[in-house]
N, C-alpha and C positions, 0 to 999 in steps of 0.2 A: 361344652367342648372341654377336653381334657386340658391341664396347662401346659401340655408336651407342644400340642397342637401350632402353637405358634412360640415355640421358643428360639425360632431362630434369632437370637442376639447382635450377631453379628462382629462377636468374639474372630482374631484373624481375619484369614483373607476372605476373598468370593472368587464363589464360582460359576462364572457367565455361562449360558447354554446359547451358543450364537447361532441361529441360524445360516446356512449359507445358500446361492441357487442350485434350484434342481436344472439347470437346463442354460439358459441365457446367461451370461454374467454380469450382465445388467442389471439383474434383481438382487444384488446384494444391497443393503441400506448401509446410511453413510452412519447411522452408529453402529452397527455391525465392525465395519473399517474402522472406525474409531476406536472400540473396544480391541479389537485386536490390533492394533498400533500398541494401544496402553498396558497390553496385561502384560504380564514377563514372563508367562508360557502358554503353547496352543497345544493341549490333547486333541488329536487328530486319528483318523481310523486309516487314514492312509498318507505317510507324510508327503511322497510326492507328489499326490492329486493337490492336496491343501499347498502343500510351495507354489504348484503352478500357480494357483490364485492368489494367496501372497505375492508374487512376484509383480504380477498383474498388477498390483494395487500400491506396490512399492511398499509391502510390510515387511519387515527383516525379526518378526516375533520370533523366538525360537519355537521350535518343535518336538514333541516329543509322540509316541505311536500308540495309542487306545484302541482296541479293537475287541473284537468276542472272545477270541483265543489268549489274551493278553490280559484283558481287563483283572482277572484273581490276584495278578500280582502288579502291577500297575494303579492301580484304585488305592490302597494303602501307600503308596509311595506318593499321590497327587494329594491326598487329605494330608499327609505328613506336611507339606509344602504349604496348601492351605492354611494350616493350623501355626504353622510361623511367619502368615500375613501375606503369602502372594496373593496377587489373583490371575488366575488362570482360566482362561476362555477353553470350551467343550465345543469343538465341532464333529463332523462326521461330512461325507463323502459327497453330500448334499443335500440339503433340506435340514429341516431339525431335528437335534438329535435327541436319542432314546425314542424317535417313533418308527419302527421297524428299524432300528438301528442300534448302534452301541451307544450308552451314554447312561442308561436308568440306572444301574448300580452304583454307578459314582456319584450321580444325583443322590440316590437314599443313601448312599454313606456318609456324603457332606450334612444332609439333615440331622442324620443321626448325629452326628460329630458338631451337633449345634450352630455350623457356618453357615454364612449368608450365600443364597442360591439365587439368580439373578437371571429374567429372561431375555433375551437380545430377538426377537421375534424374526420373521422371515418365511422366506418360502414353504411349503407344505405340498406335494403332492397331490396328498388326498384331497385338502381343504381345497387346491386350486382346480380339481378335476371334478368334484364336488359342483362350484359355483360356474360350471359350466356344462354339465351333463342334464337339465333339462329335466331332473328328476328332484321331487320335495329333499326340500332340503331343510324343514324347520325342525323335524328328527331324524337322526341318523347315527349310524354305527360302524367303526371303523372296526375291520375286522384282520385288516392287513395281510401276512401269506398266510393264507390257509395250507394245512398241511402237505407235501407233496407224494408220500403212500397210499393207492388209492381206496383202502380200505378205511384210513384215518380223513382224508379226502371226504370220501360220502357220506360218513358219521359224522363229519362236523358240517355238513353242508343240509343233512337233515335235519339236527339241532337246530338251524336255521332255518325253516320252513315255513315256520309261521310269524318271523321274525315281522312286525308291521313298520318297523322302522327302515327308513333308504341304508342300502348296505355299501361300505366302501370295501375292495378288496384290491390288494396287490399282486400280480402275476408275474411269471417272466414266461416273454414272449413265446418260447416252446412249447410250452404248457396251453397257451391259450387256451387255442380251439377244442384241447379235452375238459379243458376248467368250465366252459360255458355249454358242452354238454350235458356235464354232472350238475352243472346247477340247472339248466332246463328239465334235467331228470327229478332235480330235488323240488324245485322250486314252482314249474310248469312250464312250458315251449312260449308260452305267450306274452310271459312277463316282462316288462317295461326293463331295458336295462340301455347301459352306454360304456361302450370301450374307449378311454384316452388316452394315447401314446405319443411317448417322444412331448411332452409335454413342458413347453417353454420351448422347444427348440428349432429348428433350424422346418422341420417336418412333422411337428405336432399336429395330431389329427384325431378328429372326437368321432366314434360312430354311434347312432344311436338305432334302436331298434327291438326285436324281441328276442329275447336268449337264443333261441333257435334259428333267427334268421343271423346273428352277429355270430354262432358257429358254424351255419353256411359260407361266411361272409370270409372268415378266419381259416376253414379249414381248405379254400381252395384258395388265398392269396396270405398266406401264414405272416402274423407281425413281425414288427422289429423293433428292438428299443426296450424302454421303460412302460410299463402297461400297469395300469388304473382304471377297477370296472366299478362302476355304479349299478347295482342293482335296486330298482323299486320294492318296497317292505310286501309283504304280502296284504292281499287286499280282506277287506273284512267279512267273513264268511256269511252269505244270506242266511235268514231262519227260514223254515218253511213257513208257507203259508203269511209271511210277512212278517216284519218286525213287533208289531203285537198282538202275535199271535201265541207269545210266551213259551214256543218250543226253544228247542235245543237247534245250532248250531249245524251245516251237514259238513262232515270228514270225509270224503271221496273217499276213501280205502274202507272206512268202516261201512259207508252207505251202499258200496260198490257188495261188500260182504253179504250186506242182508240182502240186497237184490238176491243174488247167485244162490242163496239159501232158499231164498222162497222161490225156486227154479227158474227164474232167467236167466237166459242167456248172458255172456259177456259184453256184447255188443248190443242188447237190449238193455242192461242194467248201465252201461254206458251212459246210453241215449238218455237213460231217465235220470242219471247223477247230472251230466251236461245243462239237463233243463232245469235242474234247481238251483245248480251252482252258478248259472250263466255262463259257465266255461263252455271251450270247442268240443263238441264229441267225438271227434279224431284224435284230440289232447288228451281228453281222459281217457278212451280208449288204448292208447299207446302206448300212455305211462302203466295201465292197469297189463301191457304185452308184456310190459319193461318190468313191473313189481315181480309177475309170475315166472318170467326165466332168471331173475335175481333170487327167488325164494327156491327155485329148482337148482339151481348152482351150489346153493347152502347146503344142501342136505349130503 
């Protein structure tokens, strides 16, 4: 390990990363409130969302505005403060911050500026949609918004195809029911997943089911809220002929190819991908409709 690696000193102030709740205001912790009583300012991404809960709490911390659009010139003026011994608590709008939020910049500048960076833990979205969607959860990968162009959309949804790890994604609600399309597209119709919305709140609701049925599910009673999908890793592809039987792997696309070569049919070379893969033959058939007017659309 380099000696950079852990040179925070502790030279000047700190800078707390406090978590706050996504939903209840119940789940804020009492050193959360504590810390934010004691620092002498609160970077915030929205000062009147954070007052209201201040106020709640009876904290009179001041405030100042951190956001996406701010942070270039903001971040230098927080480390400035830091570096002559405040400490300044980092929240965001809710949940922790710098995770799909504003906050990582200022985090790596205080590193870099050798100040003590300090975590005040709390809510999490992902983590708490996670430990209740009913999907493995001893690996997983937070992938947060996936992009919203649908071309960037699919290419990063493919990238993930064979991901084996449980996948966390964040949506807004509009979007749903095409998001869990495209991942049925990318992914298969069949694949284990779970939609959690509104989560902590008043009407938080977990669905679970297979991609395909939660975009039926979605696309004729459309969400509301804050939305959190869990999708299952992809599962591990049979060999032929058995696990030691020391072949190769089957690729539905490529297996689907050399069927169609050595003249079957689409719906014959289907049938026979289905039976080695264990998947549905209407899935793979479907997706092999869905591959071919996407390849005819390109040209």
């Amino acid at each position: 390990m380099s000696g950079r690696a852990n040179k925070q000193t502790g030279a000047g102030g700190i800078l707390y990363v406090v978590a706050t709740p996504i939903g209840n205001p119940g789940d804020i912790s009492a050193r959360a409130i504590r810390t934010l009583e004691q620092v002498s300012l609160i970077a915030c991404e929205d000062t009147r969302r954070t007052g209201q809960m201040l106020a709640r709490h009876q904290i009179h911390t001041p405030t100042v505005s951190h956001f996406e659009h701010n942070e270039e010139r903001r971040v230098p003026e927080l480390i400035a403060r830091l570096k002559a011994g405040e400490k300044i608590a980092l929240v965001t709008d809710a949940g922790t911050p710098a995770i799909s939020d504003p906050g990582f910049r200022l985090v790596r500048a205080a590193w870099e500026a050798n100040l003590r960076v300090m975590a005040v833990p709390g809510a999490s979205a992902a983590i708490a949609a996670l430990s209740i969607a009913g999907i493995p959860t001893d690996r997983f990968t937070f992938e947060g918004f996936i992009p919203p162009r649908d071309a960037a959309r699919r290419s990063r949804l493919e990238e993930l195809r064979r991901e084996p790890r449980t996948m966390v994604f964040y949506e807004a609600a509009r979007r749903l029911a095409d998001t869990l399309a495209e991942m049925a597209a990318a992914f298969g119709q069949s694949r284990d997943a779970a939609v959690v919305s509104e989560i902590t709140k008043t009407y938080e609701a977990t669905l679970r089911g297979t991609l395909a049925e939660l975009e039926r599910r979605f696309r004729a009673t459309p969400a509301l809220g804050e939305i959190t999908i869990i999708v299952a890793g992809a599962p591990d592809a049979p060999s032929i002929g058995g696990a030691d039987a020391g072949l190769v792997t089957v690729d539905v696309g490529d297996a689907l190819e050399v069927l169609r070569e050595a003249g079957l049919g689409l719906k014959q070379a289907s049938a026979v991908v289905a039976r080695l893969t264990g998947r549905g033959r209407r899935e793979v058939y479907q997706n092999a409709l869905k591959s071919r007017s996407d390849d005819a659309s390109d040209d």
